[in-house]
N, C-alpha and C positions, 0 to 999 in steps of 0.2 A: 457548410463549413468543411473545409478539408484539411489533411491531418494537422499541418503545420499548426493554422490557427488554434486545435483543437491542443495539442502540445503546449503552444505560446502562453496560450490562456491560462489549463490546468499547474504550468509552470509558476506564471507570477502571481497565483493563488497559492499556491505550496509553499512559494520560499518568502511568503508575506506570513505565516502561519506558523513555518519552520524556520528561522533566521539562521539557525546553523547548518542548513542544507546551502543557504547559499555563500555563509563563510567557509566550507568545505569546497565549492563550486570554486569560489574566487582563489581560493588555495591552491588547487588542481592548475588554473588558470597561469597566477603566477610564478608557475613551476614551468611554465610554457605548454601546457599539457592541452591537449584537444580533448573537451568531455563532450560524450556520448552520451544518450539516453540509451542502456539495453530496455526498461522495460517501466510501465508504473501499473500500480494496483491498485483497486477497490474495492470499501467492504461494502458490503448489502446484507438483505434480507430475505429468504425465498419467497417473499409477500408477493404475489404476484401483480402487487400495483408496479412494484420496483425490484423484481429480480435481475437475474443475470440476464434475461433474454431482455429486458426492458433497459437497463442500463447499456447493454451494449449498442442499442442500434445506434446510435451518434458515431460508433466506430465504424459498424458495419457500410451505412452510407459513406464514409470515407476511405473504404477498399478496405476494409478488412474481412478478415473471415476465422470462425474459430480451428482452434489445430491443438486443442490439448484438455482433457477432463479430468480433473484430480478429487480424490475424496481423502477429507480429514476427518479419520473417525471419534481422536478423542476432542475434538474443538465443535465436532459437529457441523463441518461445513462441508461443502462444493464450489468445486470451483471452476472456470474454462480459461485457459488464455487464446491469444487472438495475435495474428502474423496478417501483418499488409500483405494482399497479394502479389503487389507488385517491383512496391521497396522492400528489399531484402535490408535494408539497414533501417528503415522505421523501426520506432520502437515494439516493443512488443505490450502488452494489453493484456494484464492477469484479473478474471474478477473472480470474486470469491464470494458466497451467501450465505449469512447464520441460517440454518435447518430449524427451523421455529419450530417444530410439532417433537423435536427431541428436548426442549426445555419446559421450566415450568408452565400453570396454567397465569400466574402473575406475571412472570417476563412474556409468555405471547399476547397479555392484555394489553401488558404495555406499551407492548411496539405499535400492536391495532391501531392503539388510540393516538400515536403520534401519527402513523402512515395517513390515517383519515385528516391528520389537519394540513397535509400537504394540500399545497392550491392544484386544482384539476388541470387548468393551462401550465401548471407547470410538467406534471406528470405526463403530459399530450406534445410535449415541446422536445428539442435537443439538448434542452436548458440543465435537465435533471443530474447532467456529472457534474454543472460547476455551481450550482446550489447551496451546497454546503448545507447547515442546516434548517431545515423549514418546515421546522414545528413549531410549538411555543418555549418560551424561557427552560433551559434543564435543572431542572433537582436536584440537588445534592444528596440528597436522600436516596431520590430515584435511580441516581448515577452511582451509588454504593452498591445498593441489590443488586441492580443487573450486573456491576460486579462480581458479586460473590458468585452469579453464574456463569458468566462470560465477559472476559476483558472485552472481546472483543463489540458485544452488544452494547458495553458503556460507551466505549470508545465512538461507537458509529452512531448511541443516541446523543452525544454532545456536538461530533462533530458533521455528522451529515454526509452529504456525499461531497467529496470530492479527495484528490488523488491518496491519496494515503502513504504512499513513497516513491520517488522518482531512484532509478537506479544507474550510475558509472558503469560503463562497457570497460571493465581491466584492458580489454582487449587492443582497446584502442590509445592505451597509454606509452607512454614511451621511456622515461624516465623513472615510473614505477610498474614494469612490466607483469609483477606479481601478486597476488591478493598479499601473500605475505608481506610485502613492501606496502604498500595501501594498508595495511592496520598499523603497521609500524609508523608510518607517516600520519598516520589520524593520532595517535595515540601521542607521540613527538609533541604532536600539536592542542593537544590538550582534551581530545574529544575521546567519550568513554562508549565502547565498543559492544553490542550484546553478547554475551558470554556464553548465555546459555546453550547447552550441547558444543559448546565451542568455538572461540572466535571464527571458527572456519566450518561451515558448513558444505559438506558435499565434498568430493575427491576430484582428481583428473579423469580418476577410472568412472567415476560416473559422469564425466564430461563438463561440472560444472560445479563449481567452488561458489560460495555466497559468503560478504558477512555484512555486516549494519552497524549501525550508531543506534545507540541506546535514543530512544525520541526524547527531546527536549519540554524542558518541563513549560508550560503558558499560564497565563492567567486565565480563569472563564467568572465568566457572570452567572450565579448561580441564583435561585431563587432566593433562595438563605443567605447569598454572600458572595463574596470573590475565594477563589481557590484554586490553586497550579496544580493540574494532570496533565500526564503526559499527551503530546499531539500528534507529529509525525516523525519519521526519521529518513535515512538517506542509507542506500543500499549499494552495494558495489558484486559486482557481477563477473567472473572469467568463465568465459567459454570454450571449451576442446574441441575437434573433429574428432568426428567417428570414422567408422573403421571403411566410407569410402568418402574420407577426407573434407566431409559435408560438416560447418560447426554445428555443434547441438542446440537446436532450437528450443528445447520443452524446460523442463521442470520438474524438481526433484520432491515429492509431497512431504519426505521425512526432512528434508530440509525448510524447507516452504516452515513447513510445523513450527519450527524452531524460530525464523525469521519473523512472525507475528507476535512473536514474544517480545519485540521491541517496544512496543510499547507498553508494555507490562508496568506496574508503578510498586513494587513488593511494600515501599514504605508508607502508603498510604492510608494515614491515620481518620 
């Protein structure tokens, strides 16, 4: 697979998932606006059936190579992103891994026993980013605890793998040249923006502004029932050059922090 199809694919999995990533897309669109992919994201596990080094190689075969390590001490993750060697305008490739052995002895049971019921061919395959989930049925129950310990282990035990947000190059806009314009234009339009730490994450001085859409709420099929938590969301991206006029390729971790709280659910009773 190379990258294209690997984009095409992870793309009309996300906005079949995320329906307001792609009435944002179409928005952009009919503003005349050329959208960009700067970058998409993954969560994982540091299990080593499916960590970072195991999800990544679908990339790697298709010229990528990694170029950035970030640690999230209060989420408890890790993470690498990943730069094509040779397109400088490919997207870029952020993944991230819950640190299992910093949580309880019941959330690392739980993740066990669902990692074991992945099929072995799939785990042995390129298959494993667009998979989604594949375990069995999720609990609502079970999807509450690992809550109360990590958004982010709920999140990844209902939804599985696959992209978790595609992001807008600012960069490449032209009509709304500014992330400040780009919130003002989401918000115009009806779509509620994550707050937390600040619509705006990151400076020009640290070469790289961020902010997101709050992720839209879905229905899931729960074992006990149907019920709406949150899925994915749509990230938007400005980049600067540094100080020898090179744009900034990496990633800011105290930003980063802040932009995984998109899918945060505070009301969920």
């Amino acid at each position: 697979m190379n990258k294209d199809q690997i984009f095409d694919r992870l793309w009309n999995d996300y906005t079949s998932q995320n329906p307001q990533a792609k009435a944002i897309f179409d928005l952009f669109v009919s503003q005349g606006e050329e959208v960009v992919n700067d970058h998409i994201a993954f969560r994982t596990f540091n299990h080593p059936y499916i960590n970072i080094d195991v999800l990544s190689q679908v990339f790697l075969k298709a010229g990528y190579s990694p170029c950035g390590n970030y640690h999230f001490e209060d989420k408890k993750l890790n993470a690498v992103h990943f730069e094509h060697q040779t397109d400088k305008q490919a997207p870029r490739v952020f993944i991230s891994e819950l640190l299992l052995e910093e949580f309880s002895s019941e959330l690392q049971s739980t993740i066990n026993q669902i990692v074991e019921q992945i099929p072995g061919h799939v785990l042995q395959s390129d298959e494993l980013v667009f998979s989604g989930r594949v375990w069995n049925q999720p609990s609502f129950e079970t999807y509450k605890k690992l809550k109360s310990e990590s958004e982010y282990a709920a999140w990844l035990y209902v939804f599985g793998f696959q992209a978790n947000h595609f992001t807008v190059s600012i960069n490449y806009l032209k009509k709304l040249p500014t992330i400040q314009a780009v919130n003002q234009f989401l918000k115009d339009n009806g779509f509620k923006l994550n707050d937390s730490g600040g619509e705006i994450k990151g400076t020009p001085e640290e070469l790289l502004e961020q902010s997101s859409t709050k992720a839209g709420a879905v229905a899931i099929d729960f074992v006990e029932g149907t019920h709406e938590i949150p899925s994915c969301y749509y990230e938007f991206a400005k980049r600067y050059p540094d100080a020898n006029g090179n744009l900034y390729g990496g990633f800011i971790a105290k930003s980063a922090d802040k932009i995984f709280e998109s899918t945060d659910f505070q009301d969920l009773k």
